[in-house]
C-alpha positions as CSV (number, residue, x, y, z in Angstrom):
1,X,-1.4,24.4,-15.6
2,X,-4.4,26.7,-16.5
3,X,-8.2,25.9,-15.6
4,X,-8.4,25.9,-19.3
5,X,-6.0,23.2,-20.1
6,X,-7.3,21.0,-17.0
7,X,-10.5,21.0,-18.1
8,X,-9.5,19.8,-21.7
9,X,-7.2,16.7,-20.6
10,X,-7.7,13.7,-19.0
11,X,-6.3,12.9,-15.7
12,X,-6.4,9.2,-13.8
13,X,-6.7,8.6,-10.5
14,X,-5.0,5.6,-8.8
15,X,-6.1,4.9,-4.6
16,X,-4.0,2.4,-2.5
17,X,-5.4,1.3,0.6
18,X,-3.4,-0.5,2.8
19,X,-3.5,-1.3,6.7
20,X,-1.2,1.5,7.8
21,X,-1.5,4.0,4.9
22,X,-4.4,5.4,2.0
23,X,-2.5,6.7,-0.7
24,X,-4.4,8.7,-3.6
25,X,-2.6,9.9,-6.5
26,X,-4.0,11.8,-9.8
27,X,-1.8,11.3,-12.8
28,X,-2.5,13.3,-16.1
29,X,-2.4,12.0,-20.0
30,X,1.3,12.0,-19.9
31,X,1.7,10.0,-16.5
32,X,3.0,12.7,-14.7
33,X,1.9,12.8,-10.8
34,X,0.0,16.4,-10.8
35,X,-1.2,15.5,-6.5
36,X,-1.2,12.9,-4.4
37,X,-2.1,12.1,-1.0
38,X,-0.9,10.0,1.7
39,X,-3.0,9.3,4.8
40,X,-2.8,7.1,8.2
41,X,-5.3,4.8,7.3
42,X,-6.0,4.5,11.6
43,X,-8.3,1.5,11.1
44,X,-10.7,3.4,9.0
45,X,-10.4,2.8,5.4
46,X,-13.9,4.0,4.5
47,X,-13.8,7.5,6.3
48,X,-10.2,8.2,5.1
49,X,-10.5,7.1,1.5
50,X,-13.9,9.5,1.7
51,X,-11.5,12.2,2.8
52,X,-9.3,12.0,0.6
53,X,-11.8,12.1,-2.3
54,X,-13.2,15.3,-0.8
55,X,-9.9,16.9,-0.6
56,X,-9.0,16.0,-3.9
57,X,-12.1,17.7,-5.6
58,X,-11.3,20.6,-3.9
59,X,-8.4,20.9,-5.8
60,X,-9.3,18.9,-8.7
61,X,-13.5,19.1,-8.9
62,X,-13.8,20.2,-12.4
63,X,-11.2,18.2,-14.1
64,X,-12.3,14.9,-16.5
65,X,-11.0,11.5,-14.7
66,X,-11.0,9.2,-17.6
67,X,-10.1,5.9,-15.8
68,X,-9.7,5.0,-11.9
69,X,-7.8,2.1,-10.7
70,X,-7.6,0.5,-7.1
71,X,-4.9,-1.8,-5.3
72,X,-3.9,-2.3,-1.7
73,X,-5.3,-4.4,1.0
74,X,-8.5,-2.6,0.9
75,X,-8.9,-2.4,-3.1
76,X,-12.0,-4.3,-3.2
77,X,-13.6,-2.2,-0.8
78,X,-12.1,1.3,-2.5
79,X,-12.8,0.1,-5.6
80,X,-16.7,-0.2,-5.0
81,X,-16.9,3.1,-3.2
82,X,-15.3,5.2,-6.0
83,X,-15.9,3.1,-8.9
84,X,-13.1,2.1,-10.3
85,X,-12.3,0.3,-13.6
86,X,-9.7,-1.9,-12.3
87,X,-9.1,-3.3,-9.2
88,X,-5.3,-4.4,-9.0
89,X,-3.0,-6.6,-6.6
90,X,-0.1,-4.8,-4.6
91,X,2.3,-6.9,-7.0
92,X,1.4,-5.7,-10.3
93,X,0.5,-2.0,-9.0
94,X,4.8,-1.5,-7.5
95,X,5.6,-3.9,-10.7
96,X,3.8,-1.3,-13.0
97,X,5.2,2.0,-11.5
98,X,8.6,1.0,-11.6
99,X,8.6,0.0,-14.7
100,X,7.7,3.5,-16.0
101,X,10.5,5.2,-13.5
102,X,13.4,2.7,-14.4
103,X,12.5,-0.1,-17.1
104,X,15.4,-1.8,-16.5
105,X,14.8,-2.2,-12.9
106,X,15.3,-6.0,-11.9
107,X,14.3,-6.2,-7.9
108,X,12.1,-4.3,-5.8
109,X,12.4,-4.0,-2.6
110,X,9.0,-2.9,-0.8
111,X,8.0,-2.4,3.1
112,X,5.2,-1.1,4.0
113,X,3.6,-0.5,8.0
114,X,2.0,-4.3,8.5
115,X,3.2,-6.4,5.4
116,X,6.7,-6.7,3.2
117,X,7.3,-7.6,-0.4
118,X,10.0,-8.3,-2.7
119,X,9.7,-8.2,-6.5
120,X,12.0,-10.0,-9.5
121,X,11.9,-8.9,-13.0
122,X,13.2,-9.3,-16.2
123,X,12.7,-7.4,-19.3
124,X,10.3,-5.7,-17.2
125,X,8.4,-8.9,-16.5
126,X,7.5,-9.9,-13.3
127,X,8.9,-13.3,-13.1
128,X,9.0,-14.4,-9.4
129,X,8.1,-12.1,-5.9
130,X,7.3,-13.2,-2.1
131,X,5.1,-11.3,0.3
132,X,5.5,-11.1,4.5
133,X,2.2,-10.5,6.1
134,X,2.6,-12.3,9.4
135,X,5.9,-11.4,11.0
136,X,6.3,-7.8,12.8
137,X,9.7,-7.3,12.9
138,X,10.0,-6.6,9.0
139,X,7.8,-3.9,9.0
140,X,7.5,0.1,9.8
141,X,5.2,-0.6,12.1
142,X,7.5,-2.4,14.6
143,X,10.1,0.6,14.3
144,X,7.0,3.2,14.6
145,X,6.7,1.5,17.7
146,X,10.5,1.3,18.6
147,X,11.3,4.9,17.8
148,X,8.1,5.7,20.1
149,X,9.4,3.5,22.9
150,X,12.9,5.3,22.8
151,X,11.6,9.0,22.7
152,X,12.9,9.4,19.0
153,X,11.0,10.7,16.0
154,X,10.6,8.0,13.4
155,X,11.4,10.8,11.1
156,X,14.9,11.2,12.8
157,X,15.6,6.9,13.7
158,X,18.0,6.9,10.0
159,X,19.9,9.1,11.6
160,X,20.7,8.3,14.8
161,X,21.5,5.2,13.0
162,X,24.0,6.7,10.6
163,X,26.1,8.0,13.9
164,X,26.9,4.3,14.9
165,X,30.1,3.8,15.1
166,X,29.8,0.0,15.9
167,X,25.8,-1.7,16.1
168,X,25.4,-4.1,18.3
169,X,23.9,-7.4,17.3
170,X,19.8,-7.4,17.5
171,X,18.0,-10.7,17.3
172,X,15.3,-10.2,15.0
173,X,13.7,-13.2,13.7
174,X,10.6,-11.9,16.4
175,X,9.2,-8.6,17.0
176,X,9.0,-10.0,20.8
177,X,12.3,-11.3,20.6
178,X,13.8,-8.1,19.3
179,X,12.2,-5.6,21.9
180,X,13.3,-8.0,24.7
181,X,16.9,-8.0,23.3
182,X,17.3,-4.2,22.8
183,X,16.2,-3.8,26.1
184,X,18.7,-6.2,27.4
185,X,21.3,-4.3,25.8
186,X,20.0,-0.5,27.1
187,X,20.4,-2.4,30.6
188,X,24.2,-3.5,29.8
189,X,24.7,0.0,28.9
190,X,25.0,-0.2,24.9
191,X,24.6,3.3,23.2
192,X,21.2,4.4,21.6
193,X,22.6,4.9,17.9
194,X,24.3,1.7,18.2
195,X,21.1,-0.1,19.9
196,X,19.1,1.7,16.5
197,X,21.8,0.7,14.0
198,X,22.1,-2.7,14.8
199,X,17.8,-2.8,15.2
200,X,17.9,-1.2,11.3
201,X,20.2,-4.3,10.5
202,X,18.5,-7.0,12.0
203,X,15.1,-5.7,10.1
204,X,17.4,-5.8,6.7
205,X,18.5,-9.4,7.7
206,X,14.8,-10.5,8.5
207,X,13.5,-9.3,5.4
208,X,16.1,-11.0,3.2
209,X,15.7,-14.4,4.8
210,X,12.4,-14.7,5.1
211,X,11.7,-13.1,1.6
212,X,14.8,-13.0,-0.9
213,X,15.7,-17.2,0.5
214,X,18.9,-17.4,-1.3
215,X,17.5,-16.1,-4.5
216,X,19.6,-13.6,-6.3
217,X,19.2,-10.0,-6.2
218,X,20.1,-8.6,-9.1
219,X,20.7,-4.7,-9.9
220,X,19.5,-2.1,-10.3
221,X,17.2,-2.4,-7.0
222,X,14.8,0.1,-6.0
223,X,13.4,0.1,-2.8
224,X,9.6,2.1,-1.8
225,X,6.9,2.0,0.8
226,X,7.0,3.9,3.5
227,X,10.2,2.7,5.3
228,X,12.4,3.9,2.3
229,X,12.3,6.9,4.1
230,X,14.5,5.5,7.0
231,X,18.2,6.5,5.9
232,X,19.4,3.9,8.7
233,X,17.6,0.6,6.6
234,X,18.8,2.2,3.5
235,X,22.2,2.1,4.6
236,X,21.6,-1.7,5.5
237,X,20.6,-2.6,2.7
238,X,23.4,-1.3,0.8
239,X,26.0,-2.7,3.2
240,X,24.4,-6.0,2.9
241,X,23.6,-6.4,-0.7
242,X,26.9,-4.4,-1.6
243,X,24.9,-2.3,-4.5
244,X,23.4,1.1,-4.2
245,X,19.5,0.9,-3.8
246,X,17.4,3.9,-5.5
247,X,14.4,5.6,-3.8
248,X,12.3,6.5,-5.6
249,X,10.2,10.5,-6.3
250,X,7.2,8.8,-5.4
251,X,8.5,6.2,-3.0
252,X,5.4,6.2,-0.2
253,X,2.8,6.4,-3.2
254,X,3.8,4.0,-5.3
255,X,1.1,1.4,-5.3
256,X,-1.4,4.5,-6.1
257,X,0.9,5.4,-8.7
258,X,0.5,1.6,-10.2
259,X,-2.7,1.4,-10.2
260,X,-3.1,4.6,-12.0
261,X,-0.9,3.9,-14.9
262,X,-2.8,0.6,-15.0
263,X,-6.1,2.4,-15.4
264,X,-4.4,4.5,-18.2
265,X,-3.8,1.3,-20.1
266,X,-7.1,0.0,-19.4
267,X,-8.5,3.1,-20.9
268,X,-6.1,3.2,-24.2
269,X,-6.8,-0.5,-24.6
270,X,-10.6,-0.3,-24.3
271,X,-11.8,2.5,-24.9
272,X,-14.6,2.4,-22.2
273,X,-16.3,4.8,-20.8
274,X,-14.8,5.3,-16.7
275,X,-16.7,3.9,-14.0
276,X,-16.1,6.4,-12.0
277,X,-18.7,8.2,-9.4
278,X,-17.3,11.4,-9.0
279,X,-15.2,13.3,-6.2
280,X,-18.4,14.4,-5.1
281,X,-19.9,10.8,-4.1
282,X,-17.6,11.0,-1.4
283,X,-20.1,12.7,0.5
284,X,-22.8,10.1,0.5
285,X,-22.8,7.8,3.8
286,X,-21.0,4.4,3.1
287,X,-21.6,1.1,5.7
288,X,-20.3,-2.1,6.1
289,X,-21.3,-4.7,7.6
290,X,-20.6,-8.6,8.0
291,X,-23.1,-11.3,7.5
292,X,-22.4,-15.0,8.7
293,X,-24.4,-17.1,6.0
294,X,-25.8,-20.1,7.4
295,X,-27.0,-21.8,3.9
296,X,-24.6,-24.9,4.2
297,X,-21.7,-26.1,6.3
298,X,-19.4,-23.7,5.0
299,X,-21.0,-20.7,6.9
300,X,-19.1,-18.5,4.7
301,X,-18.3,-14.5,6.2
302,X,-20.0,-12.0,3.5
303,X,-19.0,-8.4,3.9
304,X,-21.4,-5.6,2.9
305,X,-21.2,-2.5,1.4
306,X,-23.7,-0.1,1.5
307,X,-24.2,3.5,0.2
308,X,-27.3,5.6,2.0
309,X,-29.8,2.5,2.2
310,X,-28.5,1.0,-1.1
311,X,-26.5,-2.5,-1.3
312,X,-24.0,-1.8,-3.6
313,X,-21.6,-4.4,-3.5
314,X,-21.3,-8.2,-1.4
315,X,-18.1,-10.4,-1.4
316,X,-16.5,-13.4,1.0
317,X,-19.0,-16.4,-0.6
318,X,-17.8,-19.7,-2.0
319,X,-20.7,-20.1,-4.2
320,X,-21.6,-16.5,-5.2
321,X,-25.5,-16.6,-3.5
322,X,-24.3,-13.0,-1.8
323,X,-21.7,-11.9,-4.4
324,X,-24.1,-12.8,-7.3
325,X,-26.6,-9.8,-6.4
326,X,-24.9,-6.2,-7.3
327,X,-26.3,-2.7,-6.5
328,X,-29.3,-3.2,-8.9
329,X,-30.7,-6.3,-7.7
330,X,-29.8,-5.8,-4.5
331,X,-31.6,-3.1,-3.1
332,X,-34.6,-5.0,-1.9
333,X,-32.5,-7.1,0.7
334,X,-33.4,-6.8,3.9
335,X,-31.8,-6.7,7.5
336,X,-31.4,-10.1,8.9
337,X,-31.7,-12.6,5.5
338,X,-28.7,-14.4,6.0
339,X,-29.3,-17.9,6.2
């Protein structure tokens, strides 16, 4: 696309912060994905997400973003520092993008580096979903850590898988659990793509019992997040759920992808003028900070945003005596009120 033609459309960006990854997409008129960005979050959010931004107007400074939407684990926090228009859960963001890749798309399959989730729809309406966010052993992070254990690129851990010829039996209802057993079996002598194959299947078994719970998974099924890359859980899924499973384009960048077609509608639908600071703002210095309020017995945790010296956002009250005062009125709070 020309400068010229850039400068006369309008583009949306969509941001996913999550634990493990910051995903940034921008999306023109016609929801096609023009960029997008995936980054190790590292514990980070702020630095990465202001990275990100600066990287994007690099490539992108001049263009006109006519509507920015957030999601992710961090979305409250993104969407203050970029101002965004909507600020979306991780449900409706995956919902949203997989609707516009496959309408008729009836289960989604999603794992991400700390957390799980599996979608039902019908008639492209979200009708029932469950979310894992406090057992290891479904997640990419407890294979990042597996693959780094046995010497193996994570990139490479499908395949190894694929050249099992027979996977031994993993207990993985526990991260603990599993590590403990597939040491057991290196010590009996089991062989490494069997030991990876039957790891891949015992995540795929975890995930559908603590998530799907006898429901029915119904076709077509698409599965995303980061881990869709592993052709060793793909393969288990498939064997277990006897129906192919699609991976998507966009698979690690879906949430970002969401939340930017969300932001579309939000535009078309009202009209408004974006909320948006500007690539640019990503160079201002942004602070956090947690305040233990000690008005009443609650002694509710308020987190703090600041940009330079300014207050621009508070959130984490019951009763909305922090969250109640935005960047205007805030600005003349001082160090150490909390009480």
């Amino acid at each position: 696309m020309q400068k010229e033609e850039r400068m006369m459309s309008e583009y949306f960006l969509g941001i996913d912060v999550g634990s493990v990854s910051t995903d940034l997409v921008i999306m023109d008129e016609k929801e096609k994905i023009l960029s997008k960005l995936y980054l190790r979050t590292r514990g980070d959010p702020i630095y990465v997400l202001t990275e990100s931004m600066k990287k994007f107007q690099q490539e992108f400074g001049g263009i006109s973003i006519a509507g920015v939407g957030t999601t992710g684990s961090g979305r409250q926090l993104a969407g203050v520092i970029v101002g965004a228009d909507i600020v979306k859960n991780e449900i409706t963001a995956h919902a949203a993008a997989s609707r516009k890749i496959m309408p008729e798309v009836r289960t989604i399959l999603e794992i991400g580096g700390q957390d799980s989730k599996i979608i039902f729809l019908k008639d492209g309406v979200v009708t029932d979903f469950a979310m894992n966010t406090v057992c290891a052993a479904g997640t990419g992070s407890f294979l990042d850590r597996q693959a780094e254990r046995l010497g193996i690129p994570i990139e490479r851990f499908g395949e190894y898988a694929l050249r099992s010829k027979n996977p031994t039996r993993i207990a993985g209802r526990c991260a603990v659990f599993a590590e403990s057993d597939m040491i057991h079996k290196q010590q009996m002598g089991y062989g490494e793509e069997d030991i990876i194959a039957g790891l891949c299947e015992a995540l795929v078994r975890n995930y559908l019992s603590n998530l799907a719970k006898c429901k029915e998974i119904d076709g077509p099924i698409m599965f995303q997040g980061g881990v869709a890359a592993n052709v060793g859980i793909v393969a288990a899924f498939e064997r277990m759920l006897g129906e192919s499973v699609i991976i998507p384009q966009y698979y690690d960048v879906m949430g970002a992808y969401g939340a930017a077609l969300l932001a579309r509608q939000n535009y078309q639908r009202t009209g408004k003028q974006t909320s948006f600071h500007g690539f640019s703002h990503a160079y201002h210095t942004f602070r956090t900070r947690s305040i233990e309020c000690k008005g009443c017995e609650n002694h509710c945790e308020v987190i703090e945003v600041r940009e330079n010296d300014t207050v621009m956002a508070r959130w984490g009250d019951r009763c909305g005596k922090w969250s109640g005062q935005n960047a205007a009125s805030a600005t003349a709070v001082k160090e150490g009120t909390a009480s």
